[in-house]
C-alpha beads as a LAMMPS data file, in Angstrom:
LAMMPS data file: protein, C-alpha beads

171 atoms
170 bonds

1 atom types
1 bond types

-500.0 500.0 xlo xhi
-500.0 500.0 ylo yhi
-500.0 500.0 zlo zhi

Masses

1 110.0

Atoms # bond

1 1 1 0.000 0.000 0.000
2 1 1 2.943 2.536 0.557
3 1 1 4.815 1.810 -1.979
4 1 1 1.578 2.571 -4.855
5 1 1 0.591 5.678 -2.828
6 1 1 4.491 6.951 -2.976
7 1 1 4.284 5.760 -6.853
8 1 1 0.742 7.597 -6.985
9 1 1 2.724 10.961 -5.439
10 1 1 5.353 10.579 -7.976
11 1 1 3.083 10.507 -10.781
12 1 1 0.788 13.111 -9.506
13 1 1 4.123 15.359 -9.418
14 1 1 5.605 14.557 -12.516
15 1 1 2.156 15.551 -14.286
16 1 1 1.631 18.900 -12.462
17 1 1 5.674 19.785 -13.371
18 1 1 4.886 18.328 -16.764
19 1 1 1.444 20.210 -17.206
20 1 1 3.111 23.402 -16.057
21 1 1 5.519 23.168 -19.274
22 1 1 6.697 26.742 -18.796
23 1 1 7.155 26.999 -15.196
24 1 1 9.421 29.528 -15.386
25 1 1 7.597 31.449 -17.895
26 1 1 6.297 34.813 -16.172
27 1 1 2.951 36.062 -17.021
28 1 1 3.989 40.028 -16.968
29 1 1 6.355 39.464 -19.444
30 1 1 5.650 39.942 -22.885
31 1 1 8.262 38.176 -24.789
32 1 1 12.386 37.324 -23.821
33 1 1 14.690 38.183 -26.927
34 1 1 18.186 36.554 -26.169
35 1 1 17.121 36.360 -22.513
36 1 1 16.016 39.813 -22.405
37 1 1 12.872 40.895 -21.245
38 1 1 9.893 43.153 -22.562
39 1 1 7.319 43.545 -19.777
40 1 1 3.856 43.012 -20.701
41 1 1 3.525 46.669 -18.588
42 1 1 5.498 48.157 -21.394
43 1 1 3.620 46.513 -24.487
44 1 1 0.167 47.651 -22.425
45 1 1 1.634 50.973 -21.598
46 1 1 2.157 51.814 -25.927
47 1 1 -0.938 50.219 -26.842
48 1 1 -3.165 52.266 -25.353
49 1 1 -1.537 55.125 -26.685
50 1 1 -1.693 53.987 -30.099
51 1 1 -5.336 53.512 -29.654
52 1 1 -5.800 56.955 -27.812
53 1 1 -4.347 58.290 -31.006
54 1 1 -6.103 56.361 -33.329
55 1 1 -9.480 54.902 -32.092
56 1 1 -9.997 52.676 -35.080
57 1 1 -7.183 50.399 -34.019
58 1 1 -8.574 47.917 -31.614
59 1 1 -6.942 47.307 -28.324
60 1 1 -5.885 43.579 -29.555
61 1 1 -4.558 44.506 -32.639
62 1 1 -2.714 47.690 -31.119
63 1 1 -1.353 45.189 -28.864
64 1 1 -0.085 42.512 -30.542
65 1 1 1.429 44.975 -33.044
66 1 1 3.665 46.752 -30.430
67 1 1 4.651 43.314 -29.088
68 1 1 5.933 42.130 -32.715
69 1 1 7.662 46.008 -32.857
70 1 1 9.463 45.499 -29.688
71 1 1 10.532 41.841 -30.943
72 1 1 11.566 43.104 -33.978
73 1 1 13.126 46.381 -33.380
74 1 1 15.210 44.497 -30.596
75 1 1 16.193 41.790 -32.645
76 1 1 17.100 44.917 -35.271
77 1 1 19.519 46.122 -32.928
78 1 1 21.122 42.987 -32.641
79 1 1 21.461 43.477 -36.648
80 1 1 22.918 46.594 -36.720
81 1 1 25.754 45.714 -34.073
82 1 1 26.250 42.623 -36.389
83 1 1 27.243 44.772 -39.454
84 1 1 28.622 47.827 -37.521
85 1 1 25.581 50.310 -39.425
86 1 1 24.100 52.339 -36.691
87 1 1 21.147 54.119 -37.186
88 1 1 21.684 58.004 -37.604
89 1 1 19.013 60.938 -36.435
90 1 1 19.230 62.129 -40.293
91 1 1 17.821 58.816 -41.401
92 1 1 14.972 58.468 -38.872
93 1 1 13.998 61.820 -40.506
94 1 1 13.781 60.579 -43.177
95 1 1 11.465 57.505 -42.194
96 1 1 9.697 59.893 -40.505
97 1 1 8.965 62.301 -43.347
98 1 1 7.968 58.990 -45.723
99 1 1 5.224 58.221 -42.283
100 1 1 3.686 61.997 -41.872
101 1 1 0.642 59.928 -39.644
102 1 1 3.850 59.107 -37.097
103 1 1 3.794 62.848 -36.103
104 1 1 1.644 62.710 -33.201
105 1 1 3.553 59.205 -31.890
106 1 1 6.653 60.944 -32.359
107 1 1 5.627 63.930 -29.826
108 1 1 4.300 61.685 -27.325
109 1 1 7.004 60.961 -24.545
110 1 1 5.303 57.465 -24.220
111 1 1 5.479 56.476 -27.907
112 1 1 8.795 58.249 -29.210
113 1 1 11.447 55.706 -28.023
114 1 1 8.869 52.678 -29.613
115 1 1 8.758 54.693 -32.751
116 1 1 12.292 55.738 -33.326
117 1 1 13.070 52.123 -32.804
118 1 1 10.383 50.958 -35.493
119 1 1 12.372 53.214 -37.725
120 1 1 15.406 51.636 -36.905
121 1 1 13.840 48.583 -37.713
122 1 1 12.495 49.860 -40.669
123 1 1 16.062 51.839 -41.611
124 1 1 17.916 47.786 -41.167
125 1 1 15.258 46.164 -43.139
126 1 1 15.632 48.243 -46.331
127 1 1 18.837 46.878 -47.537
128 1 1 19.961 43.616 -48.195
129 1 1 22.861 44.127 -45.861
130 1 1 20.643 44.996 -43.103
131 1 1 17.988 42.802 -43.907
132 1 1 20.088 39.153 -44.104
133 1 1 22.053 40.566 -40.994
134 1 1 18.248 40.417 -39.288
135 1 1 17.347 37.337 -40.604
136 1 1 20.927 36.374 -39.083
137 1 1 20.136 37.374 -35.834
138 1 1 16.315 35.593 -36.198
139 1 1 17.856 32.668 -36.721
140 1 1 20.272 32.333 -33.764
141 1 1 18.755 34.273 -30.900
142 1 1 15.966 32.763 -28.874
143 1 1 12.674 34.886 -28.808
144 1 1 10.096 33.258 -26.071
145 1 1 7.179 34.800 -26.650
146 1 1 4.030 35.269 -23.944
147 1 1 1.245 32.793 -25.697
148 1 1 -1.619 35.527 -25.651
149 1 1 0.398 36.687 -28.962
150 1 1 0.718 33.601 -30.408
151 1 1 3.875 32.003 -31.271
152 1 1 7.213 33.165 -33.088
153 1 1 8.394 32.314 -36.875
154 1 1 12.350 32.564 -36.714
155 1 1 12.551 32.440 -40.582
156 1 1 9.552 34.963 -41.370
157 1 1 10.962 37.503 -38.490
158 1 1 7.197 37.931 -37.057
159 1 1 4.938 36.675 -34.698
160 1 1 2.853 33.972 -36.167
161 1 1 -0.393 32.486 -36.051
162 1 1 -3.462 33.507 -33.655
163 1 1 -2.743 34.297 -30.063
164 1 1 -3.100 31.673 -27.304
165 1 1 -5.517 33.330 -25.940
166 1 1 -8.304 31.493 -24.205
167 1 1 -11.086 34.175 -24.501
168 1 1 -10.949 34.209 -28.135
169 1 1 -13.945 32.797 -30.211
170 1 1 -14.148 29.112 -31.487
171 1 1 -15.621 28.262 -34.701

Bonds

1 1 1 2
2 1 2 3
3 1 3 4
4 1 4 5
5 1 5 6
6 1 6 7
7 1 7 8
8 1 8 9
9 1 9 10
10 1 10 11
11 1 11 12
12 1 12 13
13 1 13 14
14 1 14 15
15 1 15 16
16 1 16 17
17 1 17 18
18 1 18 19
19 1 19 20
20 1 20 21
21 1 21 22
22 1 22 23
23 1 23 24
24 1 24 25
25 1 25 26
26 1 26 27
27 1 27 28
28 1 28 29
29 1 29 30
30 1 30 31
31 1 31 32
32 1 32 33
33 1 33 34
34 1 34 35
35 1 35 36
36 1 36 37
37 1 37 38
38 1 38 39
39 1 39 40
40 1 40 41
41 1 41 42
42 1 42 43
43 1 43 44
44 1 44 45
45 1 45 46
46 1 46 47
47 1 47 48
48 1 48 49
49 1 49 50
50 1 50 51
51 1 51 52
52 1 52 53
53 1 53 54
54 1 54 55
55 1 55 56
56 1 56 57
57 1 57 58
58 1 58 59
59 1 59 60
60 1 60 61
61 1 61 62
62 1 62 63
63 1 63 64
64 1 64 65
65 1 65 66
66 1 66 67
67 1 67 68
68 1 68 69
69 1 69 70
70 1 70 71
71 1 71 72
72 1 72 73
73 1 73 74
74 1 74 75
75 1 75 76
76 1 76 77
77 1 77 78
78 1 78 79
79 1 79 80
80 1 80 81
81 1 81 82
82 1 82 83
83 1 83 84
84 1 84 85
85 1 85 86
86 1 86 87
87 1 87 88
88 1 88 89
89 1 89 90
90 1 90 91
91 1 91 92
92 1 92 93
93 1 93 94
94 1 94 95
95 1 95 96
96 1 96 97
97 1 97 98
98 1 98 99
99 1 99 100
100 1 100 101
101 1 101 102
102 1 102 103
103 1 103 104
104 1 104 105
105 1 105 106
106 1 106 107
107 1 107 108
108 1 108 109
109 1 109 110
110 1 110 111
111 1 111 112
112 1 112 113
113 1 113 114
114 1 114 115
115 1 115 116
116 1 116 117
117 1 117 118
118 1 118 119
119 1 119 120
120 1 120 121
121 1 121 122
122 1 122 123
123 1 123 124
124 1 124 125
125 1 125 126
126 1 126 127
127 1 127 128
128 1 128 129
129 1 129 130
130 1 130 131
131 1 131 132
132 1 132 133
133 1 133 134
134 1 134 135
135 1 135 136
136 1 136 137
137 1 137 138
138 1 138 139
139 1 139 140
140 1 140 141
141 1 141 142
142 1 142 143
143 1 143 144
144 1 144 145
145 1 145 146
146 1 146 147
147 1 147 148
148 1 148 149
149 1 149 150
150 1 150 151
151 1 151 152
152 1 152 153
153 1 153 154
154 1 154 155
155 1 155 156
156 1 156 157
157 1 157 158
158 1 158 159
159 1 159 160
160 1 160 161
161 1 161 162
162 1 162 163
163 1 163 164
164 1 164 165
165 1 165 166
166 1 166 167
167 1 167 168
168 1 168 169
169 1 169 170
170 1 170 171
């Protein structure tokens, strides 16, 4: 009898560590790019200033958006180290100029950093230097990302597929 109720314990605690899969996963964070951290704080902090700016954007798709830009434009940085091309103010001018719609983002001390970073992004991705440096950098640093956003494609460079989310509608 003791022996099948310590077997019964085992069991019962390999399945909860097993079920648990991510254990270490932490729900405030939004995604880990080579072990470093976006808070989920930050991603909800941006979104609602996109949507206070623009009211047609939903909240999930403002959301999920500035999760994939702070992904991205992290993973961009990465890039630009690679090949030694950093980003200059004159050329974020001119990203900016090509995106007049940006201008109230850009004045917004909670938006400004996110969107001088999507530049940057935007700045690496429009060479082919730049670009196969980022798909470089996809392909060799980890990027966990939170489930609610769905799951990440190392060879596309985006998020992919519908979020994990367990409110969302079943067909």
């Amino acid at each position: 009898m003791k022996k099948s109720a310590v077997k019964l314990v085992a069991v019962l605690a390999t399945a909860i560590l097993a079920l648990t899969g991510c254990a270490d996963n932490n729900p405030n964070v939004a995604a880990k790019v080579g072990g470093q951290e976006i808070a989920l704080s930050q991603v909800d902090t941006i979104a609602k200033a996109l949507v206070a700016s623009d009211p047609s954007v939903s909240w999930g798709v403002a959301r999920r958006d500035v999760a994939q830009v702070l992904v991205v434009s992290q993973l961009a940085k990465l890039a630009q180290k690679d090949i030694g091309a950093p980003v200059s103010d004159a050329q974020r001018q001119q990203v900016y100029a090509a995106y007049p719609n940006w201008e109230p983002l850009l004045k917004n001390p909670t938006t400004s950093v996110f969107m001088a970073d999507f530049a940057d992004y935007i700045l690496v991705m429009s060479d082919e230097t730049g670009s196969a440096a980022f798909q470089k950098v996809c392909a060799n640093v980890p990027v966990e990302l939170n489930p609610v956003f769905g799951s990440w494609d190392p060879t596309q460079g985006q998020f992919a597929g519908d979020s994990g989310s367990l409110s969302r509608v079943l067909s």
